[in-house]
C-alpha positions in Angstrom: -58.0 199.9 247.8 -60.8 196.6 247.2 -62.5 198.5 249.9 -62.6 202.2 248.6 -63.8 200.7 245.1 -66.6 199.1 246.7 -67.7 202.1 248.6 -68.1 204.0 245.5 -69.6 201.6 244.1 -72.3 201.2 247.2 -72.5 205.2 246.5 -73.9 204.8 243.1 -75.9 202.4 243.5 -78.0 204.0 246.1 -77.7 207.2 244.3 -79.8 205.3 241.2 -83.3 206.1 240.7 -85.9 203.9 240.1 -89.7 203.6 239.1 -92.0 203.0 241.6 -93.4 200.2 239.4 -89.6 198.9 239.2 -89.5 199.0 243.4 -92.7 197.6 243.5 -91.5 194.5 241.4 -88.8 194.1 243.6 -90.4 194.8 246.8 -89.7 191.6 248.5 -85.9 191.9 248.0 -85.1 194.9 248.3 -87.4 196.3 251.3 -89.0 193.1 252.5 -92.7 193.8 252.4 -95.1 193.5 250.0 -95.4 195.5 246.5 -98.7 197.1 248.0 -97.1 198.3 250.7 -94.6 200.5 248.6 -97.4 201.4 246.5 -99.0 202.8 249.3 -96.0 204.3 251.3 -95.9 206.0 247.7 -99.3 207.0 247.3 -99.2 211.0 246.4 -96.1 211.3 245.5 -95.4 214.4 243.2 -92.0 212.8 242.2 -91.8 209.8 239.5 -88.1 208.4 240.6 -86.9 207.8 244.0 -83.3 205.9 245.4 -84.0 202.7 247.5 -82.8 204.7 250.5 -85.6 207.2 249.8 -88.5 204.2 249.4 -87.1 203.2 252.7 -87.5 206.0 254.5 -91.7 206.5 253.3 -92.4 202.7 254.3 -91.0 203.2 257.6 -92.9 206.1 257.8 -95.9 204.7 256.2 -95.3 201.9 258.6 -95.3 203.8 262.1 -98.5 206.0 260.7 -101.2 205.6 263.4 -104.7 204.4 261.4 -107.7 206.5 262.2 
């Protein structure tokens, strides 16, 4: 039962959307990096709210991008 409570509770927490200038402010503890680097994993974004699984998923992707 503790464990099916905390699963939904995981759920909706993940499922929260967030400011990029609240991710950025927490950037260190929730994604370990910097608040640039969100900023910039960010950068041209047509949405204004993302879920921490979300901003994971563009620094990773932001991370493996090849510079020119």
């Amino acid at each position: 039962m503790a464990s099916t409570t905390k699963m939904a509770a995981d759920t909706r927490r993940e499922a929260a959307l967030y400011t990029a200038d609240e991710l950025m402010s927490h950037a260190e503890d929730l994604f370990g990096v910097r608040k640039e680097v969100v900023h910039a994993a960010l950068f041209g974004e047509s949405e204004e709210r993302f879920t921490v699984e979300q901003v994971m998923q563009k620094i990773k992707q932001f991370m493996k991008a090849k510079v020119k």
